[in-house]
C-alpha positions as CSV (number, residue, x, y, z in Angstrom):
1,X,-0.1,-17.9,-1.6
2,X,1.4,-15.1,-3.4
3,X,3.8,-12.5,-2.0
4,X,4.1,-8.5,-2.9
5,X,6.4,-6.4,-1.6
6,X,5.9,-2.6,-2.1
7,X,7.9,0.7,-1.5
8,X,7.0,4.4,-0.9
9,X,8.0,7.5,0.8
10,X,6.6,10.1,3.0
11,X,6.8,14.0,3.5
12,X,9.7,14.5,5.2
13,X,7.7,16.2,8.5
14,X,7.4,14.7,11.6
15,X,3.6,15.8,11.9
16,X,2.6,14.6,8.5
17,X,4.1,11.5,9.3
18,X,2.7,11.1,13.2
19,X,-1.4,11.8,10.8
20,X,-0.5,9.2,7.8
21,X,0.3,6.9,11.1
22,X,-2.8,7.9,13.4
23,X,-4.7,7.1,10.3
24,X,-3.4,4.0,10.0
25,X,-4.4,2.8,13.7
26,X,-8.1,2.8,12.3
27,X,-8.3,2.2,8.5
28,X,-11.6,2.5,7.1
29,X,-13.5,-1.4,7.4
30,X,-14.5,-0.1,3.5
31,X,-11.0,-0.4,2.6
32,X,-10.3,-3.8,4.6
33,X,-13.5,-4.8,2.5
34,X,-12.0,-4.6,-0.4
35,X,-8.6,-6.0,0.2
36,X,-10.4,-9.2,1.2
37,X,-13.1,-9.2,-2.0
38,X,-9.5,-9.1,-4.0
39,X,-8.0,-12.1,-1.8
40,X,-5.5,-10.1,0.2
41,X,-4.8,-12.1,2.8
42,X,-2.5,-10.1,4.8
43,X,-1.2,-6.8,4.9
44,X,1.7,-4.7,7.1
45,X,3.5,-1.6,6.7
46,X,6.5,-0.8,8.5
47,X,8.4,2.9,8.1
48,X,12.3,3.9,9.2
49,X,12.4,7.8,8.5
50,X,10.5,8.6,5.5
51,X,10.8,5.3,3.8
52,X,7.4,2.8,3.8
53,X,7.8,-0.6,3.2
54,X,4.3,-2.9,2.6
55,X,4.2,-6.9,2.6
56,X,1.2,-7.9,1.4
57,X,0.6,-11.9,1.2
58,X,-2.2,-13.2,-0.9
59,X,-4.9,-15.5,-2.1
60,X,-3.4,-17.4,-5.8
61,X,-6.1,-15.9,-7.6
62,X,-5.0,-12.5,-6.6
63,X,-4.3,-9.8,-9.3
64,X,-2.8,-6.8,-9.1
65,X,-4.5,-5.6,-11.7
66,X,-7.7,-6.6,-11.2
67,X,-7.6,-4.8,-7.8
68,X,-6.6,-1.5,-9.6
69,X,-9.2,-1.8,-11.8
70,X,-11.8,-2.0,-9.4
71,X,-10.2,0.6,-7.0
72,X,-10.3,2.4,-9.5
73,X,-14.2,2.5,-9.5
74,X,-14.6,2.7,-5.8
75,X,-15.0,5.6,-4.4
76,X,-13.9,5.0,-1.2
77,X,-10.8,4.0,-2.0
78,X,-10.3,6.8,-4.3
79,X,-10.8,9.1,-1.3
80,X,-8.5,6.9,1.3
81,X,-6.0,7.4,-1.7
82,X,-6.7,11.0,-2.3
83,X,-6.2,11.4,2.0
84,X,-3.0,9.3,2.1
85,X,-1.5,11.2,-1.1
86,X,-1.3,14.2,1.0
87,X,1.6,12.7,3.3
88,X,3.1,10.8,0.7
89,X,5.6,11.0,-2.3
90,X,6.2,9.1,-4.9
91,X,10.0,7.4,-5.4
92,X,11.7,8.9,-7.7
93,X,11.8,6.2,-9.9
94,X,7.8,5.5,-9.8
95,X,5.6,5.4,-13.1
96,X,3.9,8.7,-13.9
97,X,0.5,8.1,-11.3
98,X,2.2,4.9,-9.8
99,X,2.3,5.3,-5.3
100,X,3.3,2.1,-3.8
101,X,6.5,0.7,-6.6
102,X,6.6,-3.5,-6.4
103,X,10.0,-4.4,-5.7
104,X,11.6,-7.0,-6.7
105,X,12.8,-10.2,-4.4
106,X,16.9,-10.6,-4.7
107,X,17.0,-13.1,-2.2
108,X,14.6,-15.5,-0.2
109,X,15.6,-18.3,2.5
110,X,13.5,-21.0,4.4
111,X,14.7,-23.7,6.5
């Protein structure tokens, strides 16, 4: 199993943020199709203020991007992604194009 850890931020209104939510209670089964064709395994999101924060735990064939690539050519998820962009910004240090930024682990402990 593989572990990615993401960042992102939203508009900075309470009713933008209460829709990207309320969409969120009922994501489209296409979308949940296609994080399990690219060996997603599991997936959460958790928000404080405007800041997202995704854990997404997968398969050890998974690719990042392999997934973008066919995302990329799927046209539900281009309009999910077209939706969500409307409530969410980039961080300022994101890639031209780039949403969700993978951040990087600094410190991990089991017993």
């Amino acid at each position: 199993m593989k572990r990615y850890c993401f960042a992102l931020d939203l508009q900075p209104d309470p009713e933008s943020i209460r829709a990207y939510e309320k969409h969120h209670e009922a994501v489209w089964p296409e979308i949940l199709q296609t994080f399990e064709q690219a060996g997603i395994s599991a997936m959460e999101i958790y928000r404080i203020e405007e800041r997202l924060f995704m854990i997404m735990d997968t398969e050890d064939h998974f690719s990042l991007e392999e997934k973008a690539f066919h995302d990329a050519q799927n046209p539900f998820v281009q309009k999910w992604e077209s939706l969500m962009w409307e409530y969410q910004v980039a961080l300022p240090t994101a890639k031209p194009n780039e949403k969700w930024v993978l951040m990087r682990p600094i410190f991990h402990w089991k017993a």
